[in-house]
N, C-alpha and C positions, 0 to 999 in steps of 0.2 A: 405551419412547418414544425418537426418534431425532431428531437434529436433521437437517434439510436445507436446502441453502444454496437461495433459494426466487426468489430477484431480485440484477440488481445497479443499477445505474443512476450515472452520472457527472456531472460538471459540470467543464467547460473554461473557466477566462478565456478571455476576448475578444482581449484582446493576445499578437501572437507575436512574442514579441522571439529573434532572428535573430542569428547567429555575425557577423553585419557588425557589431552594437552593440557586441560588444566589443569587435572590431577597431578600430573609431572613437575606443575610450575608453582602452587599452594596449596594450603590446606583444604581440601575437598577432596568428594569421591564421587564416581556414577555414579551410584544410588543416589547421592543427598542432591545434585544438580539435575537428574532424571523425576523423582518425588517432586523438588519446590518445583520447576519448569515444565516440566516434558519435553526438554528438548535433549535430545542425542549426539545431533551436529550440528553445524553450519555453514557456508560457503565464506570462501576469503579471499578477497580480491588478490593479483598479485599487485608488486610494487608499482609496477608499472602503467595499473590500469588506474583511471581515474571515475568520480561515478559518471562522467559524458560516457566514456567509452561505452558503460555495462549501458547506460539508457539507448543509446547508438544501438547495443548490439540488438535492444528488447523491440524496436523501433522497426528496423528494418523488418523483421518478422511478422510483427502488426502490423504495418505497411503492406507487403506481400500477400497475408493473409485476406485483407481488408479487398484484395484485388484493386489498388485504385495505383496510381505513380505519385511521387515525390511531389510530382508540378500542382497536383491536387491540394495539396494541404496546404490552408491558409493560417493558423494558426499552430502556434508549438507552447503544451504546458508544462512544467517537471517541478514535480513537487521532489524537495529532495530538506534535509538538513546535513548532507555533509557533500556542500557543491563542492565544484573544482577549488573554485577561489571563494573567498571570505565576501567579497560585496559584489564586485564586478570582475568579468562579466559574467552575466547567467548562465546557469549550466544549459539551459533551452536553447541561449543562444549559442553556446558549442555546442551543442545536440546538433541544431539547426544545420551548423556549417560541416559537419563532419556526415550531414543527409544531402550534404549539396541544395540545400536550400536558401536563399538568400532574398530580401524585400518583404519579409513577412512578420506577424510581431510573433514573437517568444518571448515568454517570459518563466520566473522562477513561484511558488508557493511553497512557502514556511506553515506549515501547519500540522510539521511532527509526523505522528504515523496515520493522522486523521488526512494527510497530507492528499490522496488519490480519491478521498471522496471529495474534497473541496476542488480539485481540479475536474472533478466530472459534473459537479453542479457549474463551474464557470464555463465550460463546455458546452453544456444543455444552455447555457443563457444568450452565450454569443451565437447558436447554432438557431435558439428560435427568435432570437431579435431579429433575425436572417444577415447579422453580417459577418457568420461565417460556416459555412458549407462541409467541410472534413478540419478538424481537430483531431492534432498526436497529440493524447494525455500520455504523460510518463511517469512514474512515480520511482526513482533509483536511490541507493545507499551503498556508498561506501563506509559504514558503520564503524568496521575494525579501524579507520584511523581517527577515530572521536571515541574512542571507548580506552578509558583506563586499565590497564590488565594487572595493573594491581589490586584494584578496585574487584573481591569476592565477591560483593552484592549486587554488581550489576553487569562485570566483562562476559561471565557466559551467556550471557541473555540475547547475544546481538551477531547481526551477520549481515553478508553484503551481497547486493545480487540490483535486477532491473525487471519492472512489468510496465509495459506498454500498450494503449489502446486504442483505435481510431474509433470518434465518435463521429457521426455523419447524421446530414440532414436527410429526411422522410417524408414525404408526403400521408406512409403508410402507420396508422394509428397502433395497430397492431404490433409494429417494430417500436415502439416511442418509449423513452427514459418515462416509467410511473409517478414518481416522487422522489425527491432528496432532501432531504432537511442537515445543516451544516449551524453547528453553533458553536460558542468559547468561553470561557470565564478566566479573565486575567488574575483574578481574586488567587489564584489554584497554581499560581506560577511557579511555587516555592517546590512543586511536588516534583517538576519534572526537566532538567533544563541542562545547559552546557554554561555554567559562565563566564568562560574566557572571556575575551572582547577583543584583541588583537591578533592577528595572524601569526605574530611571533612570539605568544603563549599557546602553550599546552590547552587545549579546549574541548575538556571531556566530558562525556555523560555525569549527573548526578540523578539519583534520584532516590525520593525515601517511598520506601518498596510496600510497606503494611498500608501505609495511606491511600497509594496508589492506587493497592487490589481492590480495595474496598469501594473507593469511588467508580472506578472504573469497572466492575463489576455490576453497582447498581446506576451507573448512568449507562454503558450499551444496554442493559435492561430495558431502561424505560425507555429509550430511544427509540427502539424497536417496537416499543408496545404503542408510545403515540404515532408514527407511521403509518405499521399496522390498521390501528384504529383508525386512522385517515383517511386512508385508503379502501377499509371496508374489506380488508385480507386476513384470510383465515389462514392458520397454520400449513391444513394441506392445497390451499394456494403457491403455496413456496416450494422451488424443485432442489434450491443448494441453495442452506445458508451458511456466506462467506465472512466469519467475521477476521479483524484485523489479530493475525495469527502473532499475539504479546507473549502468551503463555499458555502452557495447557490447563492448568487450574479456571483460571479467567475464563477460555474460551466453554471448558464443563461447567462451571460455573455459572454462567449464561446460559447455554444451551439446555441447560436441566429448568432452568427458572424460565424460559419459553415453550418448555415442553415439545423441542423438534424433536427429530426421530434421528435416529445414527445418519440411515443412510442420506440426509438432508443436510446436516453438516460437514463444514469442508475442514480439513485439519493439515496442517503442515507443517507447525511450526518445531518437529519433533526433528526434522530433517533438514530443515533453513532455520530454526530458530528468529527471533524477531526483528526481518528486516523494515522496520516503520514504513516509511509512506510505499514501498515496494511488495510489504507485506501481502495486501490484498491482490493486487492484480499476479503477482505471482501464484498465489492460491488459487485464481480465477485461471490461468493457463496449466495450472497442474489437471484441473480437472478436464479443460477441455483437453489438452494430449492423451489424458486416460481412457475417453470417451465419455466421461458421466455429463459433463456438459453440452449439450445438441439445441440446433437451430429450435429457439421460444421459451426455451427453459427462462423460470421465471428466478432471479436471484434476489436475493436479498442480502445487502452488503451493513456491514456496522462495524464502526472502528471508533479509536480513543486515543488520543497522545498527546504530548506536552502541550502547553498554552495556558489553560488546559483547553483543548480541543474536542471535538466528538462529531459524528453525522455518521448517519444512515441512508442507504439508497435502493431503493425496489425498480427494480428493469427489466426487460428480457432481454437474452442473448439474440441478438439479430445476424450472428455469422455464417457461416458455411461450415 
């Protein structure tokens, strides 16, 4: 039995808050926040949405799209770092209950923005151990309320939105998840992190950003390159490579040092900016609404975030 990634489906806030907001509010300009990022805008949740909501909304879409019902899915995963609540309960399990789903295990994954490739490798595991048949991955962030905005170095960087995707059991080898490799180093903690520790402190982003680029830069590198090698995949093997959309520097950065072509890379983070473990499968539903995504296209996914975190995943699109 194989697993295949079977749908994806997103959800965007409504507000796009724009490089002018910050300009208005500190010392910065478009230019110097366009140059160090590449981003333009980003979406922001309103007050009232929590990150269940935006996974609910990314959810139902993958659902639908996946053709299958609610009664299907045995499993719920949501990778998130800014859940509803601080410990309990999982935001899976208010995913769950707000999908009318009830007797099933949900649960949550901490793993930053590496967050939606570590839930698609625990997906492929319970999917070919065979005990479990349709898995919702969801990767959602409410970012804007974990981000300092007084904080120059890192408030533009971040944005809030939900990607969702149903992964399902195969018989057919052809549709089958190729490889993923997911790894960590606690050593790296210092780079990237929130360190509140109570719900009734302030719990914002930190991170030191020159450090960051650098590792992060030459580890999706090699990430990709042992994969690759693994798998015996050659450049034009690959139809879109998605990586985890941090920064535009980062993702040029990489992209030149793998030598893909334009049109093989996915880019978005000019217009959502970096929403962590949402990042990817958001970028994975921009392209299939465009059309550049169609039934076998082969992906290749690569992301990086606190822990420090990292993983890679090569698959093919098995949707409609």
């Amino acid at each position: 039995m194989y697993a295949s990634f079977k749908s994806i489906g997103a959800y965007i806030p409504k507000e796009i808050r724009t490089n002018q907001w910050f300009v208005d509010r500190m010392d910065t300009s478009d230019e110097w926040i366009t140059k160090r990022t590449g981003i333009s805008e980003r979406r922001i949740a309103s007050e009232n949405e929590n990150t269940s909501d935006l996974g609910y909304e990314a959810s139902k879409i993958a659902i639908k799209r996946a053709q299958i019902n609610v009664e299907d899915i045995d499993l719920i995963i949501c990778a998130t770092i800014s859940p509803d609540y601080l410990c309990m309960p999982s935001t899976a399990c208010l995913i769950a209950e707000k999908l009318g789903i009830r007797n099933i295990m949900a649960l949550d994954i901490s793993a930053a923005c590496t967050g939606f490739v570590y839930a698609l490798q625990t997906a492929q595991a319970f999917i070919q151990s065979g005990m479990k048949k349709n898995v919702l991955i969801i990767g959602a962030e409410k970012l804007s309320s974990i981000v300092d905005y007084s904080d120059r170095t890192t408030c533009m960087l971040f944005g809030d939105g939900a990607g969702a995707a149903i992964i399902s059991a195969t018989e057919d080898k052809s549709e089958a998840i190729v490889d993923i490799q997911c790894s960590a180093d606690g050593s790296l903690q210092d780079l990237l992190l929130t360190p509140g520790i109570t719900s009734a402190e302030p719990s914002f982003m930190q991170m030191k950003g020159n450090e960051t680029f650098k590792i992060a830069v030459r580890t999706l590198t090699s990430d990709v390159q042992k994969i690759m090698e693994k798998n015996n995949f050659k450049n034009e093997d690959i139809d879109l490579f998605i990586p985890h959309q941090a920064n535009y520097r980062i993702i040029k950065a990489v992209g030149d040092a793998l030598k893909f072509e334009d049109e093989q890379k996915v880019v978005t983070v000019a217009k959502y900016g970096n929403t962590s473990s949402a990042s990817i499968p958001m970028a994975i539903n921009d392209v299939y609404e465009s059309g550049r995504l169609k039934s076998g296209d082969m992906m290749l996914l690569d992301a990086f975030g606190g822990g420090l975190t990292w993983g890679s995943a090569l698959l093919p699109f098995s949707g409609k």
